[in-house]
C-alpha positions, 0 to 999 in steps of 0.5 A: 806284741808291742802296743802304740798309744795313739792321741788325737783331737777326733773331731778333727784329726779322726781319719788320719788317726784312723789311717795312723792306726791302720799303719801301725796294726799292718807293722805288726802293732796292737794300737789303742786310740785315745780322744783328747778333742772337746767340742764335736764328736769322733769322726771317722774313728771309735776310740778306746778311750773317749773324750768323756772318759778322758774328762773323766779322768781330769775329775771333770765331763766334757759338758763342764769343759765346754762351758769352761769359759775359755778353750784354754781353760778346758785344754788345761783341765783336759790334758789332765786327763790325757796324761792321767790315762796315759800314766795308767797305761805305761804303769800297767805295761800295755803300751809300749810307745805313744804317737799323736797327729796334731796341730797345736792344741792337739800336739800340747794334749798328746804332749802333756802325756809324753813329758811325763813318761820316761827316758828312752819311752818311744814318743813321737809327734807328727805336726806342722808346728814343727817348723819355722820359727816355732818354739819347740819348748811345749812340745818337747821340754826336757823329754825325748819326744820325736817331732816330725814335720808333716808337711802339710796340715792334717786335714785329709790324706792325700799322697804328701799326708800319706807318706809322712804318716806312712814314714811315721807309723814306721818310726812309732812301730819299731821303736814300739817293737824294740822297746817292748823286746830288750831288756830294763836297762839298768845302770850298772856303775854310777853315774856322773853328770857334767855341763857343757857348751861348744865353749868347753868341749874340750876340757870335758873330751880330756876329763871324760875317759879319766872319769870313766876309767874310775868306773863312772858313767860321765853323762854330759848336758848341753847347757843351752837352757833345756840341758841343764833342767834336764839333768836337775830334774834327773837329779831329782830322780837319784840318777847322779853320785856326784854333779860337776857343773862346768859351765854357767850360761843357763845362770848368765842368761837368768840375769842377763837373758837370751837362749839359755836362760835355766831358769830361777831354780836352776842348780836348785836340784843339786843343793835339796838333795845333797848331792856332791857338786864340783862346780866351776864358773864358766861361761858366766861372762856371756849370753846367747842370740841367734845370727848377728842380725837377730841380736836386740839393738839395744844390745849391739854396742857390746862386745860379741863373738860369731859363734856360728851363722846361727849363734852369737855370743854378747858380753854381760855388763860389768852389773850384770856379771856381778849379778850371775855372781851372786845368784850362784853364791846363793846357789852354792850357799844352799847345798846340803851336801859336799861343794867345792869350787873350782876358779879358773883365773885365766878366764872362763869362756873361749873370748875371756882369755887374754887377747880375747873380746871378753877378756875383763880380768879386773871384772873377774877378780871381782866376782871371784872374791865375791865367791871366795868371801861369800862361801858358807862355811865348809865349803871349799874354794879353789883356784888354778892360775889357768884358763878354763880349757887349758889341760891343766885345768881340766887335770886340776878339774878331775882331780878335785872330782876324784878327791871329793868322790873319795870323801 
């Protein structure tokens, strides 16, 4: 019988926990409670693993936690523990998916469990966070955390409660019950990892099925910041043979700012642990914001590009685009394994084309020759009289992939 890990502050959240499980148990789970609260006491509920426990497993008591100084320095001591449990419960098989009833302090207790389980982990959090304006980064990072609305605040039930917390154990319980009835998913052919944005979707759909027909999984990453972590991360864990890394923004907005900002260490992965990289510059000529309106002052005299009513593209300065130039150099430079890159001279975004908004071919070559006379040794440096979404590209593109493969 599948097993759901249930993590919750019980000095406050103890009933509804208590409804939760009750749900899941007539959905035909075994439920085990974990108390991540630290002042108070469980109300309404006994857990399996209480906070003392919990504090315990952090190297910790709770009389320490709550004399810490701060409630964030007893939080952070206390997710240790969190986690700690959480891990020896999945290594061990006796859950088979974890859900959590929290507002913030007890969403990022129950969350710093769930960023460290696996892929494909059944992980569910039910909160009124998940809302508004509200950045979902500490609840879900690079992980496959489900995050639900629940309305209202969780402090009593009541119809509204109720029926998000009914609909809640439904998802925790059968994702619960499938994952503890199929099979270990294995891969059975290696796999490929690609960046991409709605800037270059189209190359990645033509070099796609010409990759899988070499008999490569082409797994794609969105490269709005969380994407590209994501696929460092599961580099780190030798999911990858090879890394295609297609579009930049996540290192346009390290320099420049906006959403997509990877991150100092993006690309990092790849270099450490020698795996093959074809790499192409693109969309390393802008920044991403949200609707017009919401794009800084000091930044509307640019060039920019309506994306969507939700997105809008701002053109890197000159100094700027020079920068991302560099701090990819150096990214490159750094790789222990195989690196070929792959220059697209008719521009690398859908606005850097001639015609377009961002078209700054001056500019380009600039940072083009930075890459071809800055290359280490032994790396190869490439380039193609096309724009980067252009057929031919994408060909050229897949090609150079299969040579490097075949090295």
């Amino acid at each position: 019988m599948a097993t759901v890990l249930l993590i919750g502050t019980l000095d406050t959240k103890g009933p509804e926990t208590a409804y939760l499980r009750e749900r899941v148990q007539a959905l035909g789970c075994d439920a085990l409670v974990l108390d991540s609260g630290i002042l108070g006491e469980a109300v309404g509920i006994e857990a399996d693993f209480n906070r003392r426990a919990v504090a315990e497993a952090a190297g910790s008591t709770i009389d320490a936690l709550r004399t810490a100084g701060s409630r964030g320095k007893a939080v952070e001591e206390m997710l240790k523990g969190v986690r700690a449990i959480t891990l020896d419960l999945f290594h061990a098989g006796r859950i088979h998916g974890v859900a959590a009833l929290g507002g913030a302090e007890g969403s990022v207790l129950a969350a710093a469990a769930m960023k460290v389980l696996p892929v494909g982990f059944p992980k569910l959090i039910v909160s009124p966070i998940a809302s508004g304006q509200r950045k979902f980064a500490p609840f879900v990072g690079t992980k496959d955390v489900l995050v639900m609305h629940s309305i209202v605040d969780i402090l009593g039930l009541n119809p509204i409660s109720r029926a998000v917390f009914d609909s809640a154990a439904a998802a925790i319980t059968g994702m619960a019950h499938a994952y503890a009835t199929r099979a270990p998913i294995k891969a059975d052919k290696p796999a490929i990892a690609a960046t991409m944005l709605g800037n270059t979707t189209k190359p990645l759909m033509r070099v796609r099925p010409k990759v899988e027909a070499e008999g490569y999984d082409f797994v794609i990453f969105h490269a709005n910041g969380v994407g590209g972590v994501a696929m460092d991360e599961l580099i780190r864990q030798g999911y990858f043979a090879a890394v295609l890394d297609y579009t930049l923004s996540e290192i346009a907005a390290y320099i420049a700012g906006g959403f997509h900002n990877g991150g100092a260490t993006r690309m990092d992965a790849a270099a450490e642990t020698g795996v093959t990289q074809l790499i192409v510059p693109g969309c390393l000529d802008f920044i991403v914001f949200g609707a017009k309106h919401e794009v800084p002052e000091t930044l509307r005299d640019r060039p920019t590009y309506y994306h969507n009513p939700e997105f809008t593209l701002v053109r890197l300065t000159a100094d700027e685009q020079i920068r991302a130039t560099e701090h990819l150099l150096s990214k490159i430079n750094a790789a222990t394994g195989q690196v070929q890159v792959l220059v697209p001279l008719r521009g690398g975004s859908v606005m850097d084309i001639d015609g377009g908004a961002f078209w700054q071919p001056e500019l380009n070559q600039t940072c083009w020759d930075l890459l071809k006379n800055g290359l280490k040794p032994g790396i190869q440096y490439t380039e193609v009289d096309a724009h980067i979404n252009e057929d031919r590209f994408a060909d050229a593109t897949f090609d150079a992939l299969k040579n490097l493969l075949r090295t």
